[in-house]
N, C-alpha and C positions, 0 to 999 in steps of 0.2 A: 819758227818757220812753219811746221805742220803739226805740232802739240796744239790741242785746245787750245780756246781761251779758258780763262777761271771758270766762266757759265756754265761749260763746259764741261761731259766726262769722255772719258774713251766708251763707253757702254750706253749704248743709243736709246731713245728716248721709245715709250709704244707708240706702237704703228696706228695711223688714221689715215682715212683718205682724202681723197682729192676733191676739191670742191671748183668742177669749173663751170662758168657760167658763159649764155650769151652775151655779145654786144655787140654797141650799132657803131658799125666799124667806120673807117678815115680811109677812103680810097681815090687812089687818081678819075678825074673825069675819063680822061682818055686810057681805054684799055685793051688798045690793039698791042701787041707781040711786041712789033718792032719799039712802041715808045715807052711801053716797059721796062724794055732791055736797055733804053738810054736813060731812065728815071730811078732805076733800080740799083743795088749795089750788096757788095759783099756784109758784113758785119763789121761792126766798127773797127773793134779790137785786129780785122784781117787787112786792113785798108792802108797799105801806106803812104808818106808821104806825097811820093809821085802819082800813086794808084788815086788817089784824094782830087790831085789836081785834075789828071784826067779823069775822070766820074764828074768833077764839079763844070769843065767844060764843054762834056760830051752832052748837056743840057739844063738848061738855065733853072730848072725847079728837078734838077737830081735829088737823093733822100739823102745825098752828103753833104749837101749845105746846111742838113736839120741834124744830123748826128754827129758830124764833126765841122759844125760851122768855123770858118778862119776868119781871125780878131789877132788882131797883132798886140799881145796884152802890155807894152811900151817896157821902158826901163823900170827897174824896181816896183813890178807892177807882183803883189802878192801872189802865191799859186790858189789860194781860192777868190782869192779876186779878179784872176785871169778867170778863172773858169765859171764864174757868175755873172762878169762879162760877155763870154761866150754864149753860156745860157740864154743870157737873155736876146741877143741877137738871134738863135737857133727861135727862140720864141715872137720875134716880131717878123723871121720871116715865114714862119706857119701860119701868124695870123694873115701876113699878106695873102698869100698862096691860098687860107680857106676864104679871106674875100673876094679875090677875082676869080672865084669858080675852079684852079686847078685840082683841088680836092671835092669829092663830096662825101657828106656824113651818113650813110643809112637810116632810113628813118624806124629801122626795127631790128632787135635785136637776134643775131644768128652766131652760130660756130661755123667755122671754115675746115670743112677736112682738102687736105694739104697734101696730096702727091708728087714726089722726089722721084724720078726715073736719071739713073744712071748713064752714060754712054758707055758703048760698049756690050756688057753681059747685060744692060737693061733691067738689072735688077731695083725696086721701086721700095724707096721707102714710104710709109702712110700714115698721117696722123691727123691731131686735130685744134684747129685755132684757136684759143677760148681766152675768156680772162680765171684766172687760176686762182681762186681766195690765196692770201700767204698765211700759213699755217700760226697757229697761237703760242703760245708756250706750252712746252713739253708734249707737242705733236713732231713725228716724224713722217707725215705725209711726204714735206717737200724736203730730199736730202740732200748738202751738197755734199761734194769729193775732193773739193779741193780751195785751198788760200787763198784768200784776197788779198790785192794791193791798196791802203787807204787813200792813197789819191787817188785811184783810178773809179772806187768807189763813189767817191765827192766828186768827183767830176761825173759823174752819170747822174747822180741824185740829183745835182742843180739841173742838170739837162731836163730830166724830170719834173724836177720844182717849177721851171718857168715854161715848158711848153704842156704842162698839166695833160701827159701824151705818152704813152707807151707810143714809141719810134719802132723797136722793131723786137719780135719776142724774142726769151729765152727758148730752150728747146730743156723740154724733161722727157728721163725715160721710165714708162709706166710697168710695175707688174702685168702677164701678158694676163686677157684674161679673153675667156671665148666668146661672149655677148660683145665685148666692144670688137673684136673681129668680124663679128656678124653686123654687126649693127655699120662698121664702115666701108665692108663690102656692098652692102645693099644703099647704103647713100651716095656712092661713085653713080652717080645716073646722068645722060643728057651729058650737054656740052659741059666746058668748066665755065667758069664764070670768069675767071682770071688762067692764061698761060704765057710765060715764057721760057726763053734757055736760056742760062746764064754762060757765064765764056767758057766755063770749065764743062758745057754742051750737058748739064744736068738741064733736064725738061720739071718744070716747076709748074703743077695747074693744081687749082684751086678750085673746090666750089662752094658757093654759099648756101646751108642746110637752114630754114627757116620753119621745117617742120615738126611741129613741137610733140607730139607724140613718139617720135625715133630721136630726138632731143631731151625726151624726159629718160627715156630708154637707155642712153647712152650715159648720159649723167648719173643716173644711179648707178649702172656699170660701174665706171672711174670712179664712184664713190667709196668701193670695196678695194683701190687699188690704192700702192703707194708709188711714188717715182722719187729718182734719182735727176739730180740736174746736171746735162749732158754739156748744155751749154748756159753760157750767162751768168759765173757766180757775179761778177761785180753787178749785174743790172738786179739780179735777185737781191743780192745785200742792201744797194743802192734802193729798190722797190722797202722794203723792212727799214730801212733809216726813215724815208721821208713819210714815210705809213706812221713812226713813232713821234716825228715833230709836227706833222701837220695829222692827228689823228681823224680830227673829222671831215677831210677832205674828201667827196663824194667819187668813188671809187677808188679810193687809195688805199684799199686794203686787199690789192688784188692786183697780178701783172698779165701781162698778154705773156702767152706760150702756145708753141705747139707742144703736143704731149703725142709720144709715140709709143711704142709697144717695145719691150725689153724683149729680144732674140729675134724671129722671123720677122720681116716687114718693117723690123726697125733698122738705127744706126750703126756703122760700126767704128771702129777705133782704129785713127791711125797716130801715129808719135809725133812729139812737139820736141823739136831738139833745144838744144841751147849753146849761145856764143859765147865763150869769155874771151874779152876785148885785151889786145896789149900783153899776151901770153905768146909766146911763141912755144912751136910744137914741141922740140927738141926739152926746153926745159919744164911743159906739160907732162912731157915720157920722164925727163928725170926726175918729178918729184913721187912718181908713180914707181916706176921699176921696181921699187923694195917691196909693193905692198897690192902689185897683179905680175898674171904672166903677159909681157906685151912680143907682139910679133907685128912684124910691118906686112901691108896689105897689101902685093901687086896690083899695079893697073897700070892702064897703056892708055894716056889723055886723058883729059874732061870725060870723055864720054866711056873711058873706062871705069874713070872714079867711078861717077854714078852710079853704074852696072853693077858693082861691085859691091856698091853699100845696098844698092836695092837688092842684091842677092840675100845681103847679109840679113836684112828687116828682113827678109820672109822667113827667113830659118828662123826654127824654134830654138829656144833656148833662153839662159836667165843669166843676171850675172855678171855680163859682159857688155862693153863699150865698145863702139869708133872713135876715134880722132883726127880730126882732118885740118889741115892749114890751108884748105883748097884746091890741094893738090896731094901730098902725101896721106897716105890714111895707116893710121896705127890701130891694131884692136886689142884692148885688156880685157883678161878676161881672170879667169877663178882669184875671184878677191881673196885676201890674208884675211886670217881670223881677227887684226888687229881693224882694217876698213870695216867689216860687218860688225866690231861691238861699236862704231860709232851712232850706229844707230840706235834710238834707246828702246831698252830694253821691254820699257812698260807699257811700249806699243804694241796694238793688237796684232798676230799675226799676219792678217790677212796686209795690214801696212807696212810692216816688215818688212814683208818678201818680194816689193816692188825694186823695181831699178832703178826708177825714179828717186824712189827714198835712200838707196844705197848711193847713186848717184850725188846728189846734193847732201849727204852726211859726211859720206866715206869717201869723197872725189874732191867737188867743189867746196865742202866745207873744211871738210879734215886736210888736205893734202894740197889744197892750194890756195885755201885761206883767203875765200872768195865770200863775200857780203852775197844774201840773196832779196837783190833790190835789182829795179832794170836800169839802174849804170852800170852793176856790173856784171850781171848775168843775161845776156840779151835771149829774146827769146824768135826760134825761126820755126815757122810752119811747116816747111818743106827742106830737103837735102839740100836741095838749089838756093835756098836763102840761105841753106844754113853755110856752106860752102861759098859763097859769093859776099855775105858777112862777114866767114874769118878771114876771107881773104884782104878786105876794105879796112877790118879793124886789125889786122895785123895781131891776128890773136885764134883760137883755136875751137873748133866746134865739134861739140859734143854730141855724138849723136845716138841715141836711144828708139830702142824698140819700142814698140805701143803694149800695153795691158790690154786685157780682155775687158770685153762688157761686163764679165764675172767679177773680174778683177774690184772693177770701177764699184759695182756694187757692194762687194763683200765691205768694201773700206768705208765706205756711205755708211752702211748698214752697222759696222764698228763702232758710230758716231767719231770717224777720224778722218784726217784732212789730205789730200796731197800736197805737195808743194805748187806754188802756182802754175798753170797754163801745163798741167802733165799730161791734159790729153784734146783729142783731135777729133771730135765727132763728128761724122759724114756720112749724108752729102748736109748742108746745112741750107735752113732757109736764107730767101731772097729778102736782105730789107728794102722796106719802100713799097711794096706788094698790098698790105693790110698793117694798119695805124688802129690803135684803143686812143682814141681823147677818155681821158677817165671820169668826166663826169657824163650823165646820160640824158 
């Protein structure tokens, strides 16, 4: 689940840098606010079912007909036959879309630095659009943190393979360093070229930097830097498959990312909980009892629940779980010596001492003998999914504090894995914004 593969050691490979390049981007004709905000949408992976429908209806060329195109893939239709099916519909209707003009292509190549403003405390994250070389063998430029699922992989790759398009970046996070500081303060100039809000009222503007001398400037920067990937293992993995079966395909050796700055000005980390389906709470607590301390959690309604867990994610602390059925919430907390040896041992420290890893060794694996695939560990973004999940699946939600940025590092840095979807980086770009076709 998070052990390497064979290729694979716990002890990470030297450090190189970042190699990212202009390109002549894939942008909507139309770039007022408001039809952004109807053409634009979350990240795949964030989008569900109903969220899919509405996005696909709120306008007829949305970026969710291209990233999660709907193909009714019939009876006994294979899973990567469905999704090559898929693909390839996601690719005729890009090419429609760039034939009647809703797209157009730059006819010069640029980076996009990329401003995330918050609501609220307005605090703004900063980064920059580029296409990102993917690293060679036994380079750690580009690290991931955490597991992949193999179909969810092959299912991005064909998307890939048939609309020969970076759809929407990953996001990496870079060592900080002071020139690229400098160098993106002083390119914030003039209008943006691109702005919208997305519903969660983050302000997302864009400009497009075509000045090659603060372009040469910056690149070399990022060339002394490594990063961490914050988001997009599967689109990353999925970029590195179709780079090794189509090698010479004219920029496939390279994916669209924003790239930000590790600590000030960058992202931060909030928790990815998890549902297990068809558990009820009561025999959750009992197979736990012998091996945490649990105590039941007061709350007074829905709206106390929440209050309650969100008190609990801000406190510090390590160790300890929620449980919720959607209404009751149970907290375990100082794990038995016998949950922490499930974890193995010749893990690096810094992977060790996650919650996540205790979590899924010493909880989900050890003590309820739960597969880690998504039938049976479902995965929620928020309290509120995760809470309105167990309550749908008749089954109990796990819910988990977020790791530091530190955190996320040290274990990149180990050359070691998390468990899938262990973290939550925010605020995240707008897909549909800025398109890489990859050849140029």
């Amino acid at each position: 689940m998070v052990v390497p593969s064979s290729s694979e050691s716990w002890s990470s490979a030297p450090a190189t840098g970042l190699e990212v390049r202009p390109f002549r981007a894939l942008t909507y004709r139309r770039r007022d606010p408001e039809h952004l905000a109807r053409v634009s949408s979350p990240a795949y992976d964030l989008v569900t079912a109903a969220g899919r429908d509405r996005l696909a209806e709120a306008d007829p060329h949305n970026i969710v007909r291209l990233i999660l195109p709907r193909l009714d893939p019939g009876p006994g239709t294979a899973d990567d036959e469905g999704a090559g099916r898929s693909a390839d519909l996601a690719a005729a209707t890009l090419a429609e879309w760039r034939a009647h003009g809703v797209l157009d292509r730059d006819d010069r190549p640029a980076l996009w630095l990329y401003e995330m403003t918050s609501p609220g405390d307005g605090a703004a994250t900063t980064g920059w659009l580029g296409a990102v070389g993917l690293p060679g063998p036994g380079s750690a430029a580009v690290l991931p943190h955490e597991d992949t699922y193999p179909l969810a992989v092959e299912g991005r790759r064909a998307l890939l393979a048939a609309t020969a398009t970076d759809l929407e970046p990953i996001v990496l996070a870079h060592d900080a360093d002071p020139e690229v500081a400098e160098l993106t303060a002083s390119a914030r100039d003039g209008d943006p070229t691109l702005e919208v809000a997305d519903d969660d009222g983050v302000l997302h503007r864009l400009w497009r930097v075509t000045d090659e001398a603060l372009l040469t400037r910056l690149r070399a920067a990022l060339a002394r830097t490594g990063a961490v990937i914050a988001d997009g293992h599967h689109r990353f993995a999925a970029a590195r498959a179709n780079a090794r079966l189509q090698p010479d395909l004219p920029g496939g050796d390279a994916v669209l990312a924003l790239v930000t700055p590790m600590g000030p000005g960058g992202l931060r980390v909030d928790a990815i909980h998890r549902v297990v389906p068809d558990l009820r709470l009561d025999a959750a607590v009992g197979s736990a009892v012998n091996a945490f301390r649990v105590d039941e959690v007061v709350t007074s309604g829905p709206d106390g629940t929440v209050a309650a867990i969100g008190r609990w994610l801000a406190a510090p602390g390590r160790g300890e779980f929620l449980l919720s059925d959607g209404t009751r919430v149970v907290r375990l907390s100082a794990p038995a010596p016998s949950v922490v040896a499930a974890v193995p041992a010749e893990a690096p420290p810094a992977w060790r001492g996650l919650d996540v890893v205790l979590a899924h060794h010493g909880l989900l694996t050890g003590l309820w003998h739960r597969r880690d695939d998504p039938d049976s560990v479902l995965i929620a973004h928020s309290v509120d999914e995760a809470l309105r999940t167990a309550r749908e699946r008749a089954g109990v939600a796990l819910l988990l504090k977020p790791p530091s940025p530190a955190d996320v590092a040290a274990v990149a840095r180990a050359g070691a894995r998390m468990p899938r979807k262990s973290t939550l980086f925010v605020p995240k770009p707008r897909t549909g914004l800025v398109l890489r076709p990859l050849a140029d």
